[in-house]
N, C-alpha and C positions, 0 to 999 in steps of 0.2 A: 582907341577902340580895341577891343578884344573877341576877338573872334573865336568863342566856345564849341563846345558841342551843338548844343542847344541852335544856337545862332546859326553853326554850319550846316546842318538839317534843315532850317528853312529856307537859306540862302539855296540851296541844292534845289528841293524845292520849288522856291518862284523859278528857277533858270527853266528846268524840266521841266516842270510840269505835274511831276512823279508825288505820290501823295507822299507826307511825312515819315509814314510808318514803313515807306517802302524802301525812304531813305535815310533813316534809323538802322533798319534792317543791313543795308548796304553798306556803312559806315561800321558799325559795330563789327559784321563782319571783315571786314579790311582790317579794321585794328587787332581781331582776333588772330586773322593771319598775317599780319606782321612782329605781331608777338611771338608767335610761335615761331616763327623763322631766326629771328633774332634770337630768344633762347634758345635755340638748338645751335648758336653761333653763326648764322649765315648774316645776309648783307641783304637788303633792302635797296632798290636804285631806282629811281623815277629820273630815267634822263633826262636832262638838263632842268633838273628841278631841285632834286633832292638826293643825300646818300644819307642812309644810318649803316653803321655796322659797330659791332662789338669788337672789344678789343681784351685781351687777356693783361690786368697787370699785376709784378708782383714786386712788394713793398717789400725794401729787406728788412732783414734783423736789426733791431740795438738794444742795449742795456735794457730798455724798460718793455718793450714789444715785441713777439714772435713776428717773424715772415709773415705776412701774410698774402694769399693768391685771391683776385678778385676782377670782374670783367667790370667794363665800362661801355657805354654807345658813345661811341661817336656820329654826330650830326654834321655835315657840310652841304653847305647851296651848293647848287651844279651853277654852272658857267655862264649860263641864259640867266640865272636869279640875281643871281651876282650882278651880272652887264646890267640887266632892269633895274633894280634895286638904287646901285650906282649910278645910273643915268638921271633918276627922278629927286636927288640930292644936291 
C-alpha cells in the first residue's frame, strides 16, 4: 500500500473529523514550510519520528568533469520508528 497525498488527507480526515479541504490546507502548508527551511539549509526534526536535513557535497575534479558543489537531504527514522518498525518484522 502506498500511502499518497490524496490518501493522507482522507486518512487525517476520518481520525479528526476536520473536513478535507481543512486538511489539504494543513498539509500543503507543512510541506510549504518544510521546504522553505530545508532550502535555506536548516534541519527539520519530528522527535522520535523523523530527521531531514541537508547536507552540502562536493564532487572533486577529474580529467573529464569540473568540481562540482551540490546539497543533498538526508532522511533518517528517530529511535521510536526504528524500535517499531523492527519490532513488527
Amino acid at each position: 500500500m502506498t500511502l499518497n497525498r490524496k490518501a493522507t488527507i482522507r486518512a487525517i480526515g476520518r481520525r479528526t473529523g476536520l473536513k478535507q479541504r481543512d486538511v489539504q490546507l494543513m498539509l500543503e502548508t507543512l510541506i510549504e514550510v518544510w521546504t522553505e527551511e530545508l532550502v535555506s539549509g536548516g534541519r527539520v526534526e519530528l522527535e522520535h519520528f523523523l530527521v531531514m536535513e541537508v547536507q552540502a557535497v562536493e564532487r572533486p575534479a577529474n580529467r573529464l568533469l569540473p568540481k562540482q558543489r551540490f546539497r543533498k537531504i538526508t532522511i533518517r527514522a528517530g529511535k521510536a520508528l526504528r524500535r517499531r518498525f523492527n519490532d513488527t518484522t
